[in-house]
N, C-alpha and C positions, 0 to 999 in steps of 0.2 A: 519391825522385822521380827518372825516370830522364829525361832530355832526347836524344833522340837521339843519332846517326843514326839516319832511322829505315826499315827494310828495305819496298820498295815503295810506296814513298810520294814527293811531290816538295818541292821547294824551295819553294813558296808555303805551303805547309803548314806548314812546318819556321818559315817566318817570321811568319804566324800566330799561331805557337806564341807562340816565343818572344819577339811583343808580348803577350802574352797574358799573360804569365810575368812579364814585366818589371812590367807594370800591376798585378801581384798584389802582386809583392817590394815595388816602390817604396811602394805604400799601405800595408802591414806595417811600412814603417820609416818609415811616414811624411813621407815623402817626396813628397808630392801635388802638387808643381808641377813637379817635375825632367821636363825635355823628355827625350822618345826618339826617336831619331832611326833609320831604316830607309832602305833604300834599296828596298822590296818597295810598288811601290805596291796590289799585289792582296794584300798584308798588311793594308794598313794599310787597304784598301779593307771587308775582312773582318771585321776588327775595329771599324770603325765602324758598318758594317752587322749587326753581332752575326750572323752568317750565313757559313758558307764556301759558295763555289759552286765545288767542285772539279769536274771530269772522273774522276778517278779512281776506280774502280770500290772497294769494300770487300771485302777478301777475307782471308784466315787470315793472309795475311805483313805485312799491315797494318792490323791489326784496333789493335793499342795508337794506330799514329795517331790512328784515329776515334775509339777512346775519350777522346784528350785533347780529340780535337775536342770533342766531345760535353760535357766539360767547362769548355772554355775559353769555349764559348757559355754554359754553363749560368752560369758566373762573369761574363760581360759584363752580362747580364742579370738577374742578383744584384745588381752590384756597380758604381756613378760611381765615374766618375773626372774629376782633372782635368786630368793631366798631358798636355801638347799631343805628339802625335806627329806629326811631322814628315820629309817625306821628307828624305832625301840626296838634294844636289845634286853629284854626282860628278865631273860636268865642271867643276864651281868649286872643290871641297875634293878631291876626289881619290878614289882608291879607299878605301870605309866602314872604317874598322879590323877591323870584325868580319872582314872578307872579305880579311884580310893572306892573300896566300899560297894562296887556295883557289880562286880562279879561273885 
């Protein structure tokens, strides 16, 4: 299972994902109450809407994007969950750990 970077594609996407991802893993290990926490609120907006509403156009350099998309809905809507996701408040805890270094 490959996770990005992923070539023409954007950062709302990326973060999508990767609640998408987490909500898989954690239910696998059962883990069904552990918070996730994001700082994406157009992730987490996504994700609860089982829906992405990208701009971004689909084409040859981004097609694996849309295909996880294309999954990641297909799993939201598969698949409850309970685990609460919650934004990052960054002005109070700081910069998200995921984001050491990358901004």
């Amino acid at each position: 299972f490959k996770m990005g970077p992923f070539k023409n594609s954007t950062n709302n996407i990326g973060e999508f994902l990767a609640l998408v991802h987490a909500l898989a893993f954690l239910k696998n290990q059962g883990k069904i109450k552990t918070t996730i926490y994001s700082d994406s609120r157009t992730g987490i907006s996504w994700v609860r809407n089982k829906k992405v509403k990208t701009l971004l156009q689909k084409n040859k350099a981004n097609q694996d994007s849309f295909e996880l998309i294309g999954r990641g809905i297909k799993w939201l809507k598969a698949n409850k969950y309970e685990n609460p996701i919650v934004k990052w408040d960054t002005e109070r805890w700081g910069e998200i750990p995921a984001d050491f270094g990358r901004k």
